[in-house]
N, C-alpha and C positions, 0 to 999 in steps of 0.2 A: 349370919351373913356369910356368903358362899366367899369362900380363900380360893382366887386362882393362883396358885405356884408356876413361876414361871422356872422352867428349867435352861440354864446353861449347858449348853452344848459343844463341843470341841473338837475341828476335824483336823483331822492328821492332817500336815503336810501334803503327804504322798499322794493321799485321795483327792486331793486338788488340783493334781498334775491335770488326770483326762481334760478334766473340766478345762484347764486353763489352756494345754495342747489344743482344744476344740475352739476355743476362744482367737488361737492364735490362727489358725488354720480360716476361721472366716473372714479374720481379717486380710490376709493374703488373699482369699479368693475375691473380699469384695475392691480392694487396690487391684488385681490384675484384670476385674471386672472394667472399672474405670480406664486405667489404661486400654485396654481394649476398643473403648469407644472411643476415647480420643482419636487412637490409630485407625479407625475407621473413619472417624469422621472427615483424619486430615485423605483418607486416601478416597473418599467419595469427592472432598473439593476437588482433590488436581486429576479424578478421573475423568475420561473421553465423556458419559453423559453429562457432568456439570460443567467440565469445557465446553458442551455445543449450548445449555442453556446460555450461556454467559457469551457464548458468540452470539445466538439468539440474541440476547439483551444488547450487544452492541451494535449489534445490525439492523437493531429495531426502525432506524431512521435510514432506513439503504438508500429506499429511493429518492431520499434529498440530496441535492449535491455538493461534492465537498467543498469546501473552503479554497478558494486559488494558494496557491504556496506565494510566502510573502520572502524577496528578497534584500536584504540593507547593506549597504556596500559603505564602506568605511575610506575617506579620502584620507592622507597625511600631504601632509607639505614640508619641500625639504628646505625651499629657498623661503624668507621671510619676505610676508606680503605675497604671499604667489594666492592665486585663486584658482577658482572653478569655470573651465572656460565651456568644457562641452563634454555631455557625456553620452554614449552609444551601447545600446544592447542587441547583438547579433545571434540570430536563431540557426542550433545544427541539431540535425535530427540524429545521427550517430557518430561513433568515436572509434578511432583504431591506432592501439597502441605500435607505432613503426620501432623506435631504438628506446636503447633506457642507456645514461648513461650515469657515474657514482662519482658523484659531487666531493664526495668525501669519505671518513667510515659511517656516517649514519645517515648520509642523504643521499638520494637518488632521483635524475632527473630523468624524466619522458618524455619522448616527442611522440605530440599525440594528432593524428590527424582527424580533422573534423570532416562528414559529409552536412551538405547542404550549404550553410552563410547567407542567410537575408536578414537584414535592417530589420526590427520590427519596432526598437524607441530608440528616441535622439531628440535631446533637447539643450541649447545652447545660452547663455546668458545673454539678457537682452540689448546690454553695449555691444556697439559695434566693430571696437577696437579694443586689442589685448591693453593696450597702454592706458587705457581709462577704467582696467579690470582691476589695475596694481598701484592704483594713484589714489590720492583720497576717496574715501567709502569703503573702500576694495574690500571693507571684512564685510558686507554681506555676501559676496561671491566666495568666500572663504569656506564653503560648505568641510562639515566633518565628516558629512556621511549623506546618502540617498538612498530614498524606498523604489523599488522600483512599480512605475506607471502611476510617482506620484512629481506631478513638476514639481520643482518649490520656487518662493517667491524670488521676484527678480529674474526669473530663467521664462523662456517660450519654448513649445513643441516644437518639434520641426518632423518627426515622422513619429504617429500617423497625420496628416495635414488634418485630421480632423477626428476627432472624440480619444477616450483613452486607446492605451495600445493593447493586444490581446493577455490575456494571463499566464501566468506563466504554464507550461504544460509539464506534467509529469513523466518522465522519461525524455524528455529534448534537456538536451546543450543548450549554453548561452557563455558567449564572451561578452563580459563588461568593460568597455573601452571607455577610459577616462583623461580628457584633455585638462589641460593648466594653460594658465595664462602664462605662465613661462616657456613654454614649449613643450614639455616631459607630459610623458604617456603613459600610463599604467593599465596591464591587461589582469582579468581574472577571470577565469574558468571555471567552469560552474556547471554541474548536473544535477538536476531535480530526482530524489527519488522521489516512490511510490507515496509515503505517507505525507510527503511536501516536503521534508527535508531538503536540505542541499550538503554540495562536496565541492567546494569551491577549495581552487589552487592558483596562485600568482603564474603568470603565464607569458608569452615575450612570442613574438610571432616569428614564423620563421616561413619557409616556401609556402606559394599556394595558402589552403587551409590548417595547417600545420601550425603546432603551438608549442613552443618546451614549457612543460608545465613543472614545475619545484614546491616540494618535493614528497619523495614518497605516493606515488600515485597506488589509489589501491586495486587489489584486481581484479574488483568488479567494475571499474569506473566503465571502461568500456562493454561494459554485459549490458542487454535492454533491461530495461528496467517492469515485470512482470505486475501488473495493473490488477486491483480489486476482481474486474470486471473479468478480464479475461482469464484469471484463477477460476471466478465461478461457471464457464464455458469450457475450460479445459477439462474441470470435472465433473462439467454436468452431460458432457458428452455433445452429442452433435442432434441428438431427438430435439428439436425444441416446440415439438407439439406431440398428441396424440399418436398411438401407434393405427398404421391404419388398419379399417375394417377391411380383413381378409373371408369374412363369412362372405355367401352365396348371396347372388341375387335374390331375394324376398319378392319383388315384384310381382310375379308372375303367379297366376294358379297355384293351389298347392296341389302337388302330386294325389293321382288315385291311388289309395293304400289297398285298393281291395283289385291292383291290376298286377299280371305276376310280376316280378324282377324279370329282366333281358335277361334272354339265355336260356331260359326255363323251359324248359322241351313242352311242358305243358300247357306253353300259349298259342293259341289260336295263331296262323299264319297272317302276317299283315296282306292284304290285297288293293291291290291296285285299283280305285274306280275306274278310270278305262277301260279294264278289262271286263266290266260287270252288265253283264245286258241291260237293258229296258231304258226308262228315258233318268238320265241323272239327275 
């Protein structure tokens, strides 16, 4: 029966270095491998081509139209029993900041004047008289708060005289003027941005169109407010078709190619029929 001998074998230390150096060296390269991709990967996400796919992706619905911006205006009451006697929303189409003046050390107030001021809602409670607004029932008129171009119950339209009133628009003003059945009036200011947000500020009227608004007005309030639509116009330039055909009329005969070019000493003399005997 054949004996295999197995022999024990014993390696230095030292000769185990390479090997183990070599071992240590791949693992370094394949960790900075790794990191590598990470740092690529994060820098292909936040680079210019996957920012336009991902506008792409969000633009994908452009031509649907957006959402009207939704406004909720918050009533308090100072006196007990006071109600909601009538409330107004006035459209201005822009804003110019005249004085500012400093309330305090952290507040500052603006007077800001508005162009334009037309009515576009108002709707009043359907009692006739304040004194039946604050007398028994009087907490359904008690409102906390209103949407705007939604009546609520117990209240009637009074402008538009007929159907809801327009939406709110993006880049227009709006004062919201709130009556009580007490007599007290509370104004607030309010610009729609771009995305349908708003920048609403308590507000007290002052001359004309003109509003102190409190506080801290910021300083874009009075900048237009720069619209989806007209970003994509401003840089798409002013072509909004075709460049025109500048080639040559095509209609007509094509050229003899076998007649010389003008100029060519070597072309026969043009001749006038008139001048050529016989019958023409």
């Amino acid at each position: 029966m054949d004996m295999v001998t197995y022999k024990a074998t014993t390696t230095h230390p030292l000769r185990l270095w390479p090997l183990t150096l070599a071992l240590i060296l791949s693992l370094m390269l394949a960790t900075q491998g790794c990191s590598s991709v990470t740092t690529k990967v994060k820098s292909l996400w936040s680079s210019d081509d996957d920012s336009t796919d991902l506008d792409d992706a969000a633009n994908a619905n452009e031509g649907e139209p957006l959402p009207p911006p939704v406004a909720n205006v918050a009533i308090n009451y100072r006196r007990p029993g006071d109600a909601l006697a009538r409330a107004t929303v006035i459209k201005f189409f822009g804003a110019e900041v005249i004085a500012n003046h400093q309330r305090d050390a952290t507040k500052t107030e603006s007077v800001v004047r508005f162009d334009g001021g037309v009515p576009i809602w108002e709707f009043k409670a359907d009692e006739g008289t304040f004194g039946s607004l604050t007398g028994v029932g009087s907490a359904k008129y008690s409102l906390k708060s209103i949407e705007y171009a939604k009546v609520p119950d117990h209240f009637s339209q009074v402008l538009p005289e007929e159907g809801p009133p327009e939406p709110l628009d993006r880049g227009s003003y709006y004062v919201f003027q709130i009556e009580r059945a007490s007599g007290s009036i509370s104004y607030q200011a309010v610009k729609v941005l771009a995305d349908g947000s708003l920048q609403a500020y308590n507000a007290q009227p002052r001359a004309g169109s003109s509003y102190l608004l409190c506080c801290n007005v910021t300083a874009d309030f009075p900048e237009p407010v720069i619209l989806p639509d007209e970003t994509q116009d401003a840089g798409g330039g002013a072509a909004a078709g075709p460049p025109p055909d500048e080639s040559p009329d095509q209609s007509g005969p094509p050229p003899d190619e076998s007649a010389p070019p003008p100029g060519d000493p070597t072309a026969p003399p043009s001749l006038d029929p008139s001048s050529l005997g016989g019958t023409p």
